[in-house]
C-alpha positions in Angstrom: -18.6 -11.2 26.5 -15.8 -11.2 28.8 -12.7 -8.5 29.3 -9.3 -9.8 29.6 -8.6 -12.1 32.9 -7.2 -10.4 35.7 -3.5 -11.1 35.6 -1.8 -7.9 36.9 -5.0 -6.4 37.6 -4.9 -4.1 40.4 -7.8 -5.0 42.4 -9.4 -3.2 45.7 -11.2 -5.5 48.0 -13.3 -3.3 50.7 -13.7 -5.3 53.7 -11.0 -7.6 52.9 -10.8 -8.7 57.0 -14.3 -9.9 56.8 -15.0 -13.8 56.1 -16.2 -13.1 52.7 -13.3 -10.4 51.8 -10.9 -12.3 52.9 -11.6 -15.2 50.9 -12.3 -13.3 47.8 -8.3 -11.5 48.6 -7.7 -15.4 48.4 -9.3 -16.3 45.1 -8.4 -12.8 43.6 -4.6 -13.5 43.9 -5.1 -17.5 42.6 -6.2 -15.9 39.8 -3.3 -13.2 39.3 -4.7 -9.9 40.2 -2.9 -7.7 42.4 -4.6 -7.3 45.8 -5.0 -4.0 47.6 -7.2 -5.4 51.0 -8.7 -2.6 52.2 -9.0 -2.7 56.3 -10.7 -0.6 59.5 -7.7 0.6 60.8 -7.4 -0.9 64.2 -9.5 -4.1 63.1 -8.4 -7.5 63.6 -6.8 -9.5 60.3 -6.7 -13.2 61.6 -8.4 -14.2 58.6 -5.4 -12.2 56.5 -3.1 -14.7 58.0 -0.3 -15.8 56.0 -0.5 -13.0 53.3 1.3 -10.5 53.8 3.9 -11.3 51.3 1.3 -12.0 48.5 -1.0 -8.6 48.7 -1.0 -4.8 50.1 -3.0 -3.5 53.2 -4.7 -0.1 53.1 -6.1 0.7 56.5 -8.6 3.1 55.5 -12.5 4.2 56.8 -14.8 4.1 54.2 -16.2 6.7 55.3 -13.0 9.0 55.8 -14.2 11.1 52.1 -11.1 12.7 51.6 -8.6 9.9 52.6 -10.4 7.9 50.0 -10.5 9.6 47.1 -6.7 10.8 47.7 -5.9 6.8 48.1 -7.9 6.1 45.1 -6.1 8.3 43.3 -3.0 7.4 44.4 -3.7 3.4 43.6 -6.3 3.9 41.0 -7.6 0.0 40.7 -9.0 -1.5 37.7 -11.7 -3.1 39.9 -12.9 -2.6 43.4 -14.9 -5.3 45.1 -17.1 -3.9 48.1 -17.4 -6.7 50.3 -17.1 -3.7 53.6 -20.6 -4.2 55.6 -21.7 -4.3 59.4 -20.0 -7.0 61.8 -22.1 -9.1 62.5 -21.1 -10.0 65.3 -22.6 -6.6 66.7 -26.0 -7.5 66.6 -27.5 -4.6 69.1 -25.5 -1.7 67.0 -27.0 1.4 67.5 -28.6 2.1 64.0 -26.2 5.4 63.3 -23.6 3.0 63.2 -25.0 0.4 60.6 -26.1 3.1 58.0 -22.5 4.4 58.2 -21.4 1.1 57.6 -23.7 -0.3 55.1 -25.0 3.0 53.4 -22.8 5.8 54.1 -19.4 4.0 53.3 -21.0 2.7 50.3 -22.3 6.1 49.0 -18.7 7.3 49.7 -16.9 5.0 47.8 -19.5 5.4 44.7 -18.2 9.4 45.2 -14.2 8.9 45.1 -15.0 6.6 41.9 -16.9 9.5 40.0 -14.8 10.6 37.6 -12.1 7.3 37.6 -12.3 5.9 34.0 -11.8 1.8 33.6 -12.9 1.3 37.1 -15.3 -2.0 37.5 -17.9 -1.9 40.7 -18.5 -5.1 42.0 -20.6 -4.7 44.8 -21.8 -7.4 47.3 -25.2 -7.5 48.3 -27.5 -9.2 50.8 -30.1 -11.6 50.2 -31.9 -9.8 53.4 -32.7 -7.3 51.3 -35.7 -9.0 50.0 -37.6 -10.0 53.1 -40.2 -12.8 53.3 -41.6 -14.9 50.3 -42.9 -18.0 49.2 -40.9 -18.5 46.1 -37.1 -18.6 44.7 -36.3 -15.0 45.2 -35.8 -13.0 41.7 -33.8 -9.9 41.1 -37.0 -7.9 39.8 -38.8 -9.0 42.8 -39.7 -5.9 45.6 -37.4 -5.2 47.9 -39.3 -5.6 51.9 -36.1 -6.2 54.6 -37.0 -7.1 57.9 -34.0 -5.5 59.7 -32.0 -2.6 59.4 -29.0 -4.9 58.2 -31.5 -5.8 55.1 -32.4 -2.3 54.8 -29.0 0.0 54.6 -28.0 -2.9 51.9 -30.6 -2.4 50.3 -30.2 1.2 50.1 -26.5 0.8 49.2 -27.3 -1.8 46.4 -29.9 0.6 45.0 -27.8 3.3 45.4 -25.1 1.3 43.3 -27.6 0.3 40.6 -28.7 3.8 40.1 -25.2 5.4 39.6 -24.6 2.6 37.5 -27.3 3.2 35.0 -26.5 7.0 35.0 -23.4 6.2 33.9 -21.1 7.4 36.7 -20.0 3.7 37.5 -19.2 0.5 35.9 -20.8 -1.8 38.1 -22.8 -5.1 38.6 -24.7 -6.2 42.4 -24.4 -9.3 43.5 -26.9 -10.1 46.0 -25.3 -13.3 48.6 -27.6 -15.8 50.5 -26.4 -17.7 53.3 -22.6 -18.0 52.7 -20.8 -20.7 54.9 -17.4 -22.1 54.5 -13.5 -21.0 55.7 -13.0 -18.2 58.0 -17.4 -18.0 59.3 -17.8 -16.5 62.3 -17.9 -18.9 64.9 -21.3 -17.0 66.3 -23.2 -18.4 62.9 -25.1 -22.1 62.5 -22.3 -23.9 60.4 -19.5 -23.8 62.7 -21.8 -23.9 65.5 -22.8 -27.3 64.5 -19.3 -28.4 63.5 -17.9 -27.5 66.6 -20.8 -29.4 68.3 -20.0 -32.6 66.1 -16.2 -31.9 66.6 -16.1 -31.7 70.6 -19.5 -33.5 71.2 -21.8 -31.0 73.2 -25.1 -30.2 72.6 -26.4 -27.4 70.0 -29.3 -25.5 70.6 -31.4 -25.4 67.8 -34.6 -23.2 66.3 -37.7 -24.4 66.1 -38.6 -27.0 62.8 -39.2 -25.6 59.4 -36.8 -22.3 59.3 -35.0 -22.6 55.8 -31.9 -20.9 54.0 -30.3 -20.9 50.9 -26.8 -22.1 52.2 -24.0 -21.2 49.2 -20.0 -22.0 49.9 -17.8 -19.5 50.5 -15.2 -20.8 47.2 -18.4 -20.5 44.5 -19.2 -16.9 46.1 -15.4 -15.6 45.4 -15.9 -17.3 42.0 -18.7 -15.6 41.2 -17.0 -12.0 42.1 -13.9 -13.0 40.2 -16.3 -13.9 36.9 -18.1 -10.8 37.8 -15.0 -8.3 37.6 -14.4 -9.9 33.9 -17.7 -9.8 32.3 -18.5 -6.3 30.5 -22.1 -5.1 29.7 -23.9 -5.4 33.2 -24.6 -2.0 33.6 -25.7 -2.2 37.2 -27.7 -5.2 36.8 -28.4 -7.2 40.0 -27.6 -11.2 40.3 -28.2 -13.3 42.7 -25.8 -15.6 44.0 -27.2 -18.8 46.1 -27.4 -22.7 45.6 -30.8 -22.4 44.2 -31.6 -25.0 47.0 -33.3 -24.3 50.5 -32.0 -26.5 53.3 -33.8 -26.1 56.6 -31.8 -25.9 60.3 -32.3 -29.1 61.1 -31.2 -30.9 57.7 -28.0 -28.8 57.7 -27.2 -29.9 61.4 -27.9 -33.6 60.1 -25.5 -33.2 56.9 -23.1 -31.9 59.3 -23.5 -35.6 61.4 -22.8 -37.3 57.7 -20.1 -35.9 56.5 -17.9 -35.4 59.9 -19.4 -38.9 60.8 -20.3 -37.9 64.2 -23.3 -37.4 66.1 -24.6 -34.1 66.6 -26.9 -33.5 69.6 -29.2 -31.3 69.2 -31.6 -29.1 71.4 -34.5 -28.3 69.4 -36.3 -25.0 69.7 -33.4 -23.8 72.3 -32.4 -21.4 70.1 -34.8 -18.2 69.3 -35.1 -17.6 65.7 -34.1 -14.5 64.2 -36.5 -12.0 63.0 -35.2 -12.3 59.5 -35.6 -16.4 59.8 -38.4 -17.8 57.7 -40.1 -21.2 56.4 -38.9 -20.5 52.4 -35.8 -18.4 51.3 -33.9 -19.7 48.1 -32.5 -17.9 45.3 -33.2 -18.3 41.5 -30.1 -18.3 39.9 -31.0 -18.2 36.5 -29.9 -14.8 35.9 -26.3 -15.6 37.0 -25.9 -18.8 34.7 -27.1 -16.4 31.7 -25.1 -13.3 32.8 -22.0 -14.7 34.9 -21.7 -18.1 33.6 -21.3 -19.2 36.8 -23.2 -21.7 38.7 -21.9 -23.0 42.5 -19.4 -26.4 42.3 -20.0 -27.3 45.6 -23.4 -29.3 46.9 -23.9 -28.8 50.3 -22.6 -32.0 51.3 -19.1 -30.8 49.6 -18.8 -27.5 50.9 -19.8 -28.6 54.2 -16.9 -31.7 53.9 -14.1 -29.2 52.9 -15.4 -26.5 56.2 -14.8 -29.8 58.6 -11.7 -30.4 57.2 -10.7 -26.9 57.5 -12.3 -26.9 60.9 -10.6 -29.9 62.1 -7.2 -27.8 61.8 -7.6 -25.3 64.3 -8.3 -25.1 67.8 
């Protein structure tokens, strides 16, 4: 079922700066692969920190055809993980910007690797590409995004499958839910509330009732790393979540628990999102049967190692 581990493996992580890439660079080279982290040239690398010795930087745009496929040639990988997507920090982008991001760049890569024999795809996808429901969310289920973040992924992660099952890619889509752990962006809910526990001021909160499939950061890499080994996926699409759905409030009160402080809490402070809603979980049956791989950390786990982690920087 599985290819060789990934000892020596030359491996290309796209947005290996990000808080997911850069934590996948982390778990690629615990693993033994050589790491090529792929960067926006000019972008910031604080999450990169420390590893400099242990993997090689590419500043390249995505989107830069020709640069590409001459770098790809050059460094031909044995698997490319394409964790590149829209900051999201920049929430008002104008919407050019995010389909170059999120689309374009994809559509690029998938290009420069026509034609590259061996290569593996593993692409990261977004659980905003399904939209509302009111059930565990499954791979076969319609795609409805409710933003144009949901909706360039989703383009991308079709656009993936597609060229997968034509055959001009080896790849598999691995569609993320709520990911929380090491290296967040301090903007998001976790560290929000951590930060509020840690220093004791008050969080403003959404209203009651808004739910997310919270999955940490470690089991996410995990699953890419199982991902790059397993052969036979032919573009198919797995979700990777907890299978549980914790609403804001609950999280902020687990947060309490496990960093044994009080956080206090302004509730309905905070305006929801537009992609916010009362049910959003994952079934991850699919990814047990294809991947092997189910999360290791509870919520109450992950969320305990993120305070730790927390409680060591300023």
């Amino acid at each position: 079922m599985s290819s060789p581990d990934l000892q020596g493996a030359r491996v290309w992580v796209t947005g290996a700066a990000g808080f997911v890439g850069a934590n996948l660079c982390r778990a690629l080279l615990a693993s033994g692969a050589a790491v090529h982290a792929v960067v926006r040239p000019g972008g910031a690398r604080d999450r990169l920190a420390g590893l400099a010795g242990e993997l090689r930087i590419l500043e390249l745009d995505l989107c830069d055809r020709l640069r590409l496929a001459a770098a790809l040639r050059g460094r031909p990988p044995d698997v490319v993980c394409n964790a590149a997507a829209q900051n999201v920090r920049r929430q008002i982008a104008p919407l050019h910007e995010v389909v170059a991001n999120n689309y374009l760049a994809t559509a690029c890569l998938l290009e420069a690797l026509d034609g590259l024999d061996g290569v593996r795809l593993v692409h990261l996808a977004s659980f905003l590409e399904y939209g509302p429901g009111d059930r565990p969310h499954r791979e076969t289920d319609p795609l409805r995004p409710t933003s144009p973040r949901g909706a360039t992924k989703a383009g991308a992660a079709l656009l993936v499958a597609q060229q997968a099952r034509a055959g001009a890619v080896d790849a598999v889509v691995l569609r993320i839910f709520s990911v929380y752990g090491p290296w967040e962006p301090d903007r998001r809910l976790v560290p929000r509330a951590i930060r509020a526990a840690l220093d004791g001021t008050e969080l403003p909160l959404t209203r009651p009732g808004l739910r997310r499939d919270y999955v940490f950061v470690g089991d996410v890499a995990e699953a890419c790393v199982r991902a790059a080994q397993v052969d036979g996926l032919g573009g198919e699409v797995v979700n990777i979540g907890s299978g549980v759905q914790t609403t804001n409030e609950a999280l902020v009160d687990e947060v309490g628990r496990v960093s044994g402080r009080v956080v206090q809490t302004a509730v309905g402070a905070h305006p929801a999102h537009g992609t916010d809603t009362a049910c959003c979980v994952a079934d991850i049956s699919r990814a047990r049967e294809q991947l092997g791989w189910s999360p290791r950390h509870a919520l109450v786990d992950g969320l305990a190692r993120t305070v730790d982690w927390m409680r060591g920087r300023p």
